[in-house]
C-alpha positions in Angstrom: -26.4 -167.8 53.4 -29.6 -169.0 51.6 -31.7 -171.3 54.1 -33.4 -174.1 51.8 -36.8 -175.5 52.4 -35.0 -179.1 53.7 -33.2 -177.1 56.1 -36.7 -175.6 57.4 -37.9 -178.8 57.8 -35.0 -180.3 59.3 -35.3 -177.8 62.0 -39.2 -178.2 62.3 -38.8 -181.7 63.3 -36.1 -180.8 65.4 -38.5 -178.2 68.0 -41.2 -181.1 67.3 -38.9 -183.5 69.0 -37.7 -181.5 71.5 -41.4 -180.3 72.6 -42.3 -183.7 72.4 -39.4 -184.6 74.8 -39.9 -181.9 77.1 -43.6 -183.0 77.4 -42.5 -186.3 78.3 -40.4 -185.5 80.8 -42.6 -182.8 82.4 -44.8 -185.8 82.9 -42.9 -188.5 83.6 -41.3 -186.3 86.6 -44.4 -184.4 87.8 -45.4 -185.0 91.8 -48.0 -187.3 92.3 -50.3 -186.5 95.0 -48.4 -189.6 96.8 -44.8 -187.6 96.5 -46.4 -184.2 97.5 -47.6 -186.0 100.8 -44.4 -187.9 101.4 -42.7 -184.6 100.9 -45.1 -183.1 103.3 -44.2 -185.8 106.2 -40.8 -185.5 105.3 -40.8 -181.7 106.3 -43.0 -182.6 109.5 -39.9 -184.8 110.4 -37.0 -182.2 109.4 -39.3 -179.3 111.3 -39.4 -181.2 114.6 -35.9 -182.5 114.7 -33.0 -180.4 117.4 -29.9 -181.4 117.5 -28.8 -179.2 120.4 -29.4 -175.8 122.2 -31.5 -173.6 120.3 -32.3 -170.2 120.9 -35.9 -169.1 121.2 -35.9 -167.2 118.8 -35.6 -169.5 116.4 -37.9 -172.4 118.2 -40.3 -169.9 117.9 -40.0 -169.9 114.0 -39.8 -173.5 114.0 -42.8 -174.1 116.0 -44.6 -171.9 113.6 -43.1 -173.6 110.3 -44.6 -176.8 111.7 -48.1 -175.7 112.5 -48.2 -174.4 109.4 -48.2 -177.6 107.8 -51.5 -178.5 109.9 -55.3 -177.0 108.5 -57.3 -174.5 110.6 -58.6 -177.0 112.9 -56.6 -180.0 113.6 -57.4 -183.0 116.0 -55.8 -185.8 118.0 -56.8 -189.1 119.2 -55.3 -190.9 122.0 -57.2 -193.8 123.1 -57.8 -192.7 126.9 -56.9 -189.0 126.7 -60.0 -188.0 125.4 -58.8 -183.8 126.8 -55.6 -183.6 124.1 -58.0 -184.5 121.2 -58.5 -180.9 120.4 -59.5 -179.3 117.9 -56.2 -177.2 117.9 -55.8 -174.4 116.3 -52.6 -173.7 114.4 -51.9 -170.6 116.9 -53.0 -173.7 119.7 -50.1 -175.8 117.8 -47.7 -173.4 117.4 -47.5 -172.8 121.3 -47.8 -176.7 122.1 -45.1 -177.8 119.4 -42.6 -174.9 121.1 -43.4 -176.2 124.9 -43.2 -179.8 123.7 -39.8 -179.2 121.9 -38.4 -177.0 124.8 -38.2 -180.8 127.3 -35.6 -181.5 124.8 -31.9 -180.8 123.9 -32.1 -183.8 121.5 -34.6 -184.6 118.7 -35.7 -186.7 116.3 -38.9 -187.9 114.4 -38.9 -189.9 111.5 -42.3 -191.2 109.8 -41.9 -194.8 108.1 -44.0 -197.4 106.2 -46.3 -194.6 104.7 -49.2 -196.3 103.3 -50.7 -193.7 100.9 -54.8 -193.8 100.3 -55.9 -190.6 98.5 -58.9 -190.1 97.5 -59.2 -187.4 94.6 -63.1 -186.3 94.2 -63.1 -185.7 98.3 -59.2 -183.6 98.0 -58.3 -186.0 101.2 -56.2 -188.9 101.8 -55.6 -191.3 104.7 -51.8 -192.0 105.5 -51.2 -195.2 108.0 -47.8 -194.7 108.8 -44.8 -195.7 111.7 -43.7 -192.4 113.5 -40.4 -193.2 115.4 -39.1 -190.0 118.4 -35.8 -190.4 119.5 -34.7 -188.0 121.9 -32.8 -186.8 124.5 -34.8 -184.5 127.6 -33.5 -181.9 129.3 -32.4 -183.9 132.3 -30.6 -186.3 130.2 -32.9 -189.2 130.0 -33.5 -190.6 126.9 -36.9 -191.5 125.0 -37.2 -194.1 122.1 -41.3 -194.4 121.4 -42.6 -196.3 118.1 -45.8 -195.5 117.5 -48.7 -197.1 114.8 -50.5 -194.1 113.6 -53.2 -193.2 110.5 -53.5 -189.5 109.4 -55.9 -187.6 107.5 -54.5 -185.2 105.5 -56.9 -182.6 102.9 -55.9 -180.8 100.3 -56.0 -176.7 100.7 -55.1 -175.2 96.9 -52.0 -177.0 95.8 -50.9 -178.0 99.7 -51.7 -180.7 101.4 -52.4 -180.2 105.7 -52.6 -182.4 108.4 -56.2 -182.6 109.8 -56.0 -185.5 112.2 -53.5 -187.7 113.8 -55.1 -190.7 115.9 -52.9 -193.4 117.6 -53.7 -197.1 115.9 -51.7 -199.1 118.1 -49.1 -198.6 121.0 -45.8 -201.2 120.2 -44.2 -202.2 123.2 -40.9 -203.5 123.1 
C-alpha cells in the first residue's frame, strides 16, 4: 500500500483535532481551587462519620486521616471557651478527634452552604459554611447541633489544610 500525501494530511488534521479536543477537555474538567476545597470538606465529613461499633484500631487510623487534613498548627474559636482555641497540633488533633468520636456509636457531619472566598497571591481562602452533627452517644441520647461557621483554609503544595475553624453564630431551634 502506497500512503499519498492527502492521506498524510488527512491524518494530520486528524491528531490536530484530537489534541485540540483533549486540551479542551483537560481544561474544561480541571479542579478549580473551589472543587479541591469542596472536596477537602467533603472528606472532613466522610472521615468523621461512624455508623456503628468500630474497633480501635481502626478509629485510630481514622483519627489520624482526619488530622491530616488540618496544617501544623491549627486553631479554634468558641466565643466563651477561650482554653479549646488551641493551637493544636495535628498529633494534639489526632488524640482529640479519637476521644471525641469514642462518646459516639452514631455519627454524622455534613458541611452545607459553602461559601468559597480564595484568595490566590496569599495561597488562603476563607470558607463560611453550615456544619450539621447528627449523632447518637454512647448512652443512647441523641445530638442534632447546626452550627454557622467560617474557616480558613491555606494552601500547602497542591493540598489545601484547615488552619482555623471559629464559630460565627450558634442557631437555636
Amino acid at each position: 500500500m502506497v500512503i499519498t500525501g492527502k492521506q498524510i494530511g488527512w491524518t494530520l488534521a486528524v491528531l490536530v483535532v484530537l489534541c485540540l479536543l483533549g486540551i479542551g477537555l483537560w481544561w474544561f474538567l480541571k479542579p478549580t481551587e473551589e472543587k479541591l476545597i469542596r472536596r477537602q470538606f467533603a472528606a472532613f465529613s466522610e472521615l468523621a462519620q461512624k455508623k456503628g461499633k468500630e474497633g480501635a484500631l481502626p478509629a485510630i487510623g481514622k483519627a489520624k486521616e482526619l488530622s491530616a487534613l488540618f496544617s501544623e498548627q491549627s486553631t479554634f474559636s468558641i466565643d466563651g471557651l477561650d482554653w479549646i482555641a488551641g493551637p493544636y497540633s495535628q498529633e494534639a488533633l489526632s488524640s482529640n478527634i479519637f476521644r471525641s468520636r469514642a462518646l459516639f456509636d452514631r455519627l454524622k457531619l455534613s458541611f452545607d452552604d459553602l461559601e468559597i472566598e480564595v484568595n490566590e497571591d496569599t495561597k488562603t481562602a476563607v470558607v463560611l459554611l453550615s456544619a450539621v452533627l447528627v449523632g447518637t452517644l454512647k448512652d443512647g441520647r441523641t445530638v442534632h447541633e447546626i452550627r454557622e461557621l467560617e474557616s480558613h483554609l491555606r494552601k500547602d503544595g497542591s493540598k489545601w489544610r484547615f488552619e482555623e475553624f471559629r464559630i460565627r453564630e450558634i442557631i437555636q431551634k
